[in-house]
DOTOR-640022 format. One record per residue (C-alpha): x, y, z; residue in three letters. Coordinates in Angstrom, 1 decimal. Layout:
<pts>
PT        X        Y        Z   residu
PT        X        Y        Z      ALA
...
</pts>
This chain:
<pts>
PT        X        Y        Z   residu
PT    -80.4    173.2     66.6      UNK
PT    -83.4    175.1     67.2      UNK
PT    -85.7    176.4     66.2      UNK
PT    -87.0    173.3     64.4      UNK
PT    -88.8    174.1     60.8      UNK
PT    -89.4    172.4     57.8      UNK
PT    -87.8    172.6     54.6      UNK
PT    -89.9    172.2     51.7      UNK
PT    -87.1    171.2     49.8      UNK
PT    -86.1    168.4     51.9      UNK
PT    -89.6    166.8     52.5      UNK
PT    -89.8    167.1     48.7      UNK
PT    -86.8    165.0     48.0      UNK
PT    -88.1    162.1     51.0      UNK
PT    -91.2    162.2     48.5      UNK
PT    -88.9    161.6     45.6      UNK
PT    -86.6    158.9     47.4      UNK
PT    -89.6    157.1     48.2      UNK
PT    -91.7    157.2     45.3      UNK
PT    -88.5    155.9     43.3      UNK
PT    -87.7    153.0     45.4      UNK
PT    -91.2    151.7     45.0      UNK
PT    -90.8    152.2     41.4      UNK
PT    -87.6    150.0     41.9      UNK
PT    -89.5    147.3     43.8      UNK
PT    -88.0    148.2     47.6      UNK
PT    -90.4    148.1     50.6      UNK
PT    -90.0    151.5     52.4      UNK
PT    -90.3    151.6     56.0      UNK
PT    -89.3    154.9     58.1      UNK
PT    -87.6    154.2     61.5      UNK
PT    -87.4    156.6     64.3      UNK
PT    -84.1    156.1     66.0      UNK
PT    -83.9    156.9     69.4      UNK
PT    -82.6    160.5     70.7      UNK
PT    -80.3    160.6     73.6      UNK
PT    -81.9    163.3     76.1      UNK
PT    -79.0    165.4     76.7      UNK
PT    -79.5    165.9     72.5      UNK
PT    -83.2    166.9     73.0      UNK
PT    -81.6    169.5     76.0      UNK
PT    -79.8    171.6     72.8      UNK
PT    -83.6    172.7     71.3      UNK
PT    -84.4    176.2     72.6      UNK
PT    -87.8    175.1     72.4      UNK
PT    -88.4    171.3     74.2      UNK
PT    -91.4    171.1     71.9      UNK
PT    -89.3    171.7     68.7      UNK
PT    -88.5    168.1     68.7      UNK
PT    -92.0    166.9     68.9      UNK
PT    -92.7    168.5     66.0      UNK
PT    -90.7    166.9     64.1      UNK
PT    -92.3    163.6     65.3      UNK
PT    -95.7    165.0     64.0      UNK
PT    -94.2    165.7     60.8      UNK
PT    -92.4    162.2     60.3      UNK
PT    -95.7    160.5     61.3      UNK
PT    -97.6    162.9     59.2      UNK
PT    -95.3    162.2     56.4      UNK
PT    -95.5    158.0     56.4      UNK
PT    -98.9    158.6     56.8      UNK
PT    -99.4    160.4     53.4      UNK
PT    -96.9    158.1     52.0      UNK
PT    -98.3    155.0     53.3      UNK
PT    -95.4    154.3     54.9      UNK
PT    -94.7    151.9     57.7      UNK
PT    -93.4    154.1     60.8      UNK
PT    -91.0    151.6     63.5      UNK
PT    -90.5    153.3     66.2      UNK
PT    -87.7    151.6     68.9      UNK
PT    -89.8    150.4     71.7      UNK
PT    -86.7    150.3     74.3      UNK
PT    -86.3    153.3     77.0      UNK
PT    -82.7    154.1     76.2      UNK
PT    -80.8    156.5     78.2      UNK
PT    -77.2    159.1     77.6      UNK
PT    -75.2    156.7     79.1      UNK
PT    -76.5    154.2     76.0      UNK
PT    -75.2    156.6     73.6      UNK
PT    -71.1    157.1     72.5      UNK
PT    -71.9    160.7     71.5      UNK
PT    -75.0    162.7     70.5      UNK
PT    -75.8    160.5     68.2      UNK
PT    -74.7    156.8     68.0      UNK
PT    -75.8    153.9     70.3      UNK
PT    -72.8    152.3     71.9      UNK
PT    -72.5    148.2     71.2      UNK
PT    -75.0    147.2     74.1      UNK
PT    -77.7    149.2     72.9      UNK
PT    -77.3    149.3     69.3      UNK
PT    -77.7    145.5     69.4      UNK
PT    -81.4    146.1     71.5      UNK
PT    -82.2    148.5     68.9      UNK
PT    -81.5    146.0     66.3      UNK
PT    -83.3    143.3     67.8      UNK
PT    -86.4    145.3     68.3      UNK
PT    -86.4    146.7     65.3      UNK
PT    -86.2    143.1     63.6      UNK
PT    -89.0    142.1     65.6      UNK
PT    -91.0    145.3     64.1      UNK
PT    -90.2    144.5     60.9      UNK
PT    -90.9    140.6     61.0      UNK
PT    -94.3    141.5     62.2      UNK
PT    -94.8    143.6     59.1      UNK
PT    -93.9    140.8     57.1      UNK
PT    -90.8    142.2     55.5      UNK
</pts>
């Protein structure tokens, strides 16, 4: 998955998505779901993943976009795959992220 770079293309169609489902009246908020570390251990380049957590922050920033972030430490074992939290930890997630978003108001 490395090495980690931009495309234009595909930040120009988040800046499309969002701008259209404020038109449409939906409250946009980007969430940054948590990243098992044996996923971060496929970048060649440990720092390629950190960049695209400047770039996402970067990005709600210009967009005036709420940025959640999951405030639980969550380890491989909390994961099924590369991916997808298993039961126990997608329901922490879920919690803490409601708690994110009721403090926002929305």
């Amino acid at each position: 998955i490395s090495p980690y770079r931009t495309d234009r293309d595909d930040l120009a169609a988040v800046v499309r998505t969002v701008s259209e489902l404020r038109r449409r009246g939906v409250e946009v908020v980007f969430v940054e779901l948590p990243v098992p570390a044996r996923f971060l251990a496929l970048y060649d380049d440990p720092a390629d993943h950190d960049r695209f957590r400047v770039l996402l922050e970067t990005t709600a920033a210009e967009l005036d976009v709420p940025l959640l972030r999951s405030s639980e430490d969550f380890s491989d074992n909390d994961f099924v795959d590369f991916t997808h939290l298993d039961a126990a930890g997608a329901a922490r997630f879920s919690a803490d992220l409601g708690t994110q978003l009721a403090a926002l108001g929305v």
